[in-house]
Backbone as numpy.savetxt, mean C-alpha at the origin, in Angstrom:
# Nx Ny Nz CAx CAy CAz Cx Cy Cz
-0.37 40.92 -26.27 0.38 40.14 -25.31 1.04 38.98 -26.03
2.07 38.81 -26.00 2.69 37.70 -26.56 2.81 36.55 -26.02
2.49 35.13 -26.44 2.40 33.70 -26.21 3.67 33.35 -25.37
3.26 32.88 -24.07 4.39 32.59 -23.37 4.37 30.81 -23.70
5.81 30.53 -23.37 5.76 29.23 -23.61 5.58 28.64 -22.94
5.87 26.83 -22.53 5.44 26.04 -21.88 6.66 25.98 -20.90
8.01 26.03 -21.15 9.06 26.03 -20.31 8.65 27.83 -19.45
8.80 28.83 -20.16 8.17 29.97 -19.29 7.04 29.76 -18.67
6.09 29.68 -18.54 5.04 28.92 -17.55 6.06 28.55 -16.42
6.45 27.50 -16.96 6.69 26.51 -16.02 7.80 26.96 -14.41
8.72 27.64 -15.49 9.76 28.75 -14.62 8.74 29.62 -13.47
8.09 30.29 -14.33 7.17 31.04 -13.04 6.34 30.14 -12.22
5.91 29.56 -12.53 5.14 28.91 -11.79 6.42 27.91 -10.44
7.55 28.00 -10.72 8.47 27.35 -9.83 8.84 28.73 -8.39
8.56 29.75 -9.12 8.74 31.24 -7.85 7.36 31.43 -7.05
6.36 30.60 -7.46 5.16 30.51 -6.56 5.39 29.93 -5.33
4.46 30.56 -4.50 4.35 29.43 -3.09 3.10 28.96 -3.11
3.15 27.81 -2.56 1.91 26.48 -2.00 0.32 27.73 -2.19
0.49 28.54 -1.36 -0.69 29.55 -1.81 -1.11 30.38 -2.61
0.02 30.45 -3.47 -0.05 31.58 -5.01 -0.43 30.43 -5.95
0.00 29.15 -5.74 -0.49 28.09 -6.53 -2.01 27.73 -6.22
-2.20 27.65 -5.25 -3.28 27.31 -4.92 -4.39 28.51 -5.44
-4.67 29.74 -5.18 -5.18 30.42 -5.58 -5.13 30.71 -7.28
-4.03 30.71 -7.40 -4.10 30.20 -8.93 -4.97 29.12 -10.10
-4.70 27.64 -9.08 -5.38 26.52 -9.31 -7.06 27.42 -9.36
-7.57 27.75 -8.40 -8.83 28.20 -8.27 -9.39 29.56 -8.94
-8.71 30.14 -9.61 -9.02 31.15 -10.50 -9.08 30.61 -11.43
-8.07 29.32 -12.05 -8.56 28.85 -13.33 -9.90 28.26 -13.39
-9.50 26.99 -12.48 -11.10 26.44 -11.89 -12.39 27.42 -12.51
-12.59 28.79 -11.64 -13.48 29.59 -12.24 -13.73 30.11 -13.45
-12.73 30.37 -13.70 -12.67 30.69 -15.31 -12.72 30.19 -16.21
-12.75 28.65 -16.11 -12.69 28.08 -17.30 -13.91 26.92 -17.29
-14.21 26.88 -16.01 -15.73 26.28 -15.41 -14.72 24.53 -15.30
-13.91 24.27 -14.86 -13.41 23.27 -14.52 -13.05 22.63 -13.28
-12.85 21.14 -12.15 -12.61 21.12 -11.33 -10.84 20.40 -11.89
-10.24 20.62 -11.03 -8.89 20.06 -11.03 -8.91 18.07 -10.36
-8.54 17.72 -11.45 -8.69 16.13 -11.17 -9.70 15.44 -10.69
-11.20 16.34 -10.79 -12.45 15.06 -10.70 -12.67 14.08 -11.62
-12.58 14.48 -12.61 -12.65 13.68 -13.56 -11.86 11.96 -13.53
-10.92 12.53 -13.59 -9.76 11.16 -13.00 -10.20 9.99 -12.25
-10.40 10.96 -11.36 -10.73 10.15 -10.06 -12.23 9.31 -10.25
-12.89 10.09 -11.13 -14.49 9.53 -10.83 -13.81 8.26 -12.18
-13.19 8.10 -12.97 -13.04 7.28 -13.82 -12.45 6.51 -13.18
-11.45 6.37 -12.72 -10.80 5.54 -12.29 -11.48 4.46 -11.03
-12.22 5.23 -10.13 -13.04 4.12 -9.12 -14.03 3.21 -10.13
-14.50 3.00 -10.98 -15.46 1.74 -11.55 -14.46 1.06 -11.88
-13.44 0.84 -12.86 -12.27 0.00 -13.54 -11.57 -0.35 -11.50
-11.45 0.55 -10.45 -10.86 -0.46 -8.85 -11.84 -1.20 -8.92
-13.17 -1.00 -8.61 -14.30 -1.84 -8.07 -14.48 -3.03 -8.97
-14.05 -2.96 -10.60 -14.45 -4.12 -11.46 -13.32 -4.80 -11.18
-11.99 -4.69 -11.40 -10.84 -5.49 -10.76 -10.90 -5.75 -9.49
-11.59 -5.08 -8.22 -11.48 -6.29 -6.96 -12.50 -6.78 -7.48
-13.54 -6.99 -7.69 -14.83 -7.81 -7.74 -13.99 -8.71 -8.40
-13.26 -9.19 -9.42 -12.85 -10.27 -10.33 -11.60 -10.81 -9.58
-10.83 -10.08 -8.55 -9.78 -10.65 -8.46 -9.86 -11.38 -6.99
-11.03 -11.86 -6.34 -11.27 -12.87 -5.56 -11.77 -12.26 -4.12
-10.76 -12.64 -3.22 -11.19 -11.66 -2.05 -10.04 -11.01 -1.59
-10.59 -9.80 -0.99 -10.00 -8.64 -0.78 -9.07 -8.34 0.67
-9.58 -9.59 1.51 -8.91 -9.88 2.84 -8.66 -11.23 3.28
-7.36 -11.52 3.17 -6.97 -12.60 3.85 -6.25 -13.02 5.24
-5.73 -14.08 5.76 -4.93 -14.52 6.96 -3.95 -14.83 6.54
-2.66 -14.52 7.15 -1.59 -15.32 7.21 -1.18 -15.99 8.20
-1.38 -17.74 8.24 -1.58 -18.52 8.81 -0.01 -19.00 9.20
0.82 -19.01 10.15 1.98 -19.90 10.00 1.84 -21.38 10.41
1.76 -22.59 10.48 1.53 -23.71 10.34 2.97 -24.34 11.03
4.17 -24.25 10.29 5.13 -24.73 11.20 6.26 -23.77 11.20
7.00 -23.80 11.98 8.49 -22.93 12.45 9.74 -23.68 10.99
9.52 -24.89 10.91 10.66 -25.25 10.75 11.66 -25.77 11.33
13.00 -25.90 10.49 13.98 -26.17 11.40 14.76 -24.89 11.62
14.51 -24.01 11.02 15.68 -22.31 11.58 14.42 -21.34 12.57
14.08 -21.77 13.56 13.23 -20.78 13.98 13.44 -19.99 14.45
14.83 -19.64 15.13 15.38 -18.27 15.09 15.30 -17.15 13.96
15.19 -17.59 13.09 15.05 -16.53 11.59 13.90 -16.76 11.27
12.97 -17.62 11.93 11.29 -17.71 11.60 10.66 -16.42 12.64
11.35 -16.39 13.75 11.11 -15.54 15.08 11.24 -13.94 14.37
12.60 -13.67 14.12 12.93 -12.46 13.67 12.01 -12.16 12.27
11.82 -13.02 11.13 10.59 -12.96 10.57 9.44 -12.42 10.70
9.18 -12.82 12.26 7.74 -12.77 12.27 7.95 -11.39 13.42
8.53 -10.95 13.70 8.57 -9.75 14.51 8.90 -8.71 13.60
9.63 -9.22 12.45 9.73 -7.87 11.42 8.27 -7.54 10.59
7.75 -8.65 10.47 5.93 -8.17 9.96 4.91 -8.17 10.53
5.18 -8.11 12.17 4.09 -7.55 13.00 4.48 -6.76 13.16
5.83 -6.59 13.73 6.05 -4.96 14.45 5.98 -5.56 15.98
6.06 -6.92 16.52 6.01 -7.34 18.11 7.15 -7.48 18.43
7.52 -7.41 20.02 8.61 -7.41 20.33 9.13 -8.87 20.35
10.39 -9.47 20.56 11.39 -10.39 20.47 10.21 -11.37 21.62
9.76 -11.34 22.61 9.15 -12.24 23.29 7.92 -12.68 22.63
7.30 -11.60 22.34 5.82 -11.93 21.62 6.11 -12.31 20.58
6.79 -11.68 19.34 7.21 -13.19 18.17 7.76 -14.17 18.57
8.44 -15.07 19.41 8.25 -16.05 20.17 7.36 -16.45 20.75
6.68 -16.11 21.18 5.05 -16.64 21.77 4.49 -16.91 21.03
4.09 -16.41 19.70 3.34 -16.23 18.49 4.14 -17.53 17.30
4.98 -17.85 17.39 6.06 -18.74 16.50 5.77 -20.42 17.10
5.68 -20.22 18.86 5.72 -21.48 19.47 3.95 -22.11 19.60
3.71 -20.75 18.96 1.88 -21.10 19.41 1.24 -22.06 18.33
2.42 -22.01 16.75 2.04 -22.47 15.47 0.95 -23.94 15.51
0.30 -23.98 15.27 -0.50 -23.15 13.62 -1.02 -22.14 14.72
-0.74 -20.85 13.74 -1.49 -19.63 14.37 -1.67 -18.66 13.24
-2.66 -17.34 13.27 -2.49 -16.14 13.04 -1.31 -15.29 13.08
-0.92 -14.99 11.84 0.59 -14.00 12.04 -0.05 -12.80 11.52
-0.60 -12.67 10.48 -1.27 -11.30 10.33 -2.77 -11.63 9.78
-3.72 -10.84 9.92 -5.47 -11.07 10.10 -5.77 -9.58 9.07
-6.74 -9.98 8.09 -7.72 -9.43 7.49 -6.33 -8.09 6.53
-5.51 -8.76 6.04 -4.75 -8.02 5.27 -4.70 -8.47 3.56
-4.54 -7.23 2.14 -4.56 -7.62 1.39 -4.07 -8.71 1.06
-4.44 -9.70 -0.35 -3.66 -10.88 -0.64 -2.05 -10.75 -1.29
-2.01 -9.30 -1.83 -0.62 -9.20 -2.53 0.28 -8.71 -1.27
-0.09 -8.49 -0.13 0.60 -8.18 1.24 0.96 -9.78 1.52
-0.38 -10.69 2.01 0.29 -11.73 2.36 1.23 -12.55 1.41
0.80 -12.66 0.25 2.36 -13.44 -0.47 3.59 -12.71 -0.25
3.57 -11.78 -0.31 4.79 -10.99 0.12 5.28 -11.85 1.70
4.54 -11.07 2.30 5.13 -12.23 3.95 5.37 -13.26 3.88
4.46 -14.44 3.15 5.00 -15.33 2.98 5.97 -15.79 2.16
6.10 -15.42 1.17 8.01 -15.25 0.43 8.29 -15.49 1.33
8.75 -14.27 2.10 9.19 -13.83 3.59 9.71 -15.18 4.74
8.67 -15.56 4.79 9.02 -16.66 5.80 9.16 -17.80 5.39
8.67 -18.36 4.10 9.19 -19.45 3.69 10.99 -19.16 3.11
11.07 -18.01 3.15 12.33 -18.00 2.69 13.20 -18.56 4.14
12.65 -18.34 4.90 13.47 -18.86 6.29 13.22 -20.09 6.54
12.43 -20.89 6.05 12.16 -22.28 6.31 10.60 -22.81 6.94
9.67 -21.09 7.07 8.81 -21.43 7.54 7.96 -22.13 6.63
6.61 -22.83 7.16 5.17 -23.26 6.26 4.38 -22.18 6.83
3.90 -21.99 5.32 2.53 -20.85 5.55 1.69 -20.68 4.89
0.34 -20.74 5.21 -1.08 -20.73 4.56 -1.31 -19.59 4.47
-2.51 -19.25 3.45 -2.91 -18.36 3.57 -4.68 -18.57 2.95
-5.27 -17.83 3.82 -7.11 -18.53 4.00 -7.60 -17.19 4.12
């Protein structure tokens, strides 16, 4: 039998469907006594768990504190990162200091807050 190459492989393996692959995947599996990407995966969770443990805490608040002076673009702000409608980010804007988003990553809340300080808002984050 002659050595197929890596581009031939690859060609056939593009006329497969989702289940000729799949059954495929699992014949090698057997044959070669291997699982497809455990390995990876089991390496990779100790190096997540040692970087959150070091990188502080894992859930924060985003606190808004004041509107500003543009609170029309503090409003639309704050309805584009809840997802609330035009009355309730107004309710939520006039209620300040308040909760704008609860128990979300910390690289989420600096993001939002960019966000709204870019409009003129003040915003904590605890």
């Amino acid at each position: 039998m002659a050595k197929l190459t890596k581009e031939e492989i690859v060609a056939a393996l593009k006329e497969y469907t989702i289940v000729e692959l799949n059954d495929l995947v699992k014949a090698v599996e057997e044959e070669f006594g291997v699982t497809a990407a455990a390995p990876v995966a089991a390496a990779a969770a100790p190096a997540e768990e040692e970087a959150a443990a070091s990188a502080g805490p894992t859930e924060v608040s985003l606190i808004l504190t004041s509107c500003g002076a543009q609170k029309v673009q503090v409003i639309k702000a704050v309805q584009a990162i809840t997802g609330l409608g035009l009355m309730d980010a107004k309710k939520l804007v006039d209620a300040a200091p308040t909760p704008v988003k609860e128990h979300i990553s910390p690289v989420e809340a600096e993001e939002h807050k960019k966000a709204l300080v870019a409009v003129g808002a003040e915003v904590d984050i605890k």
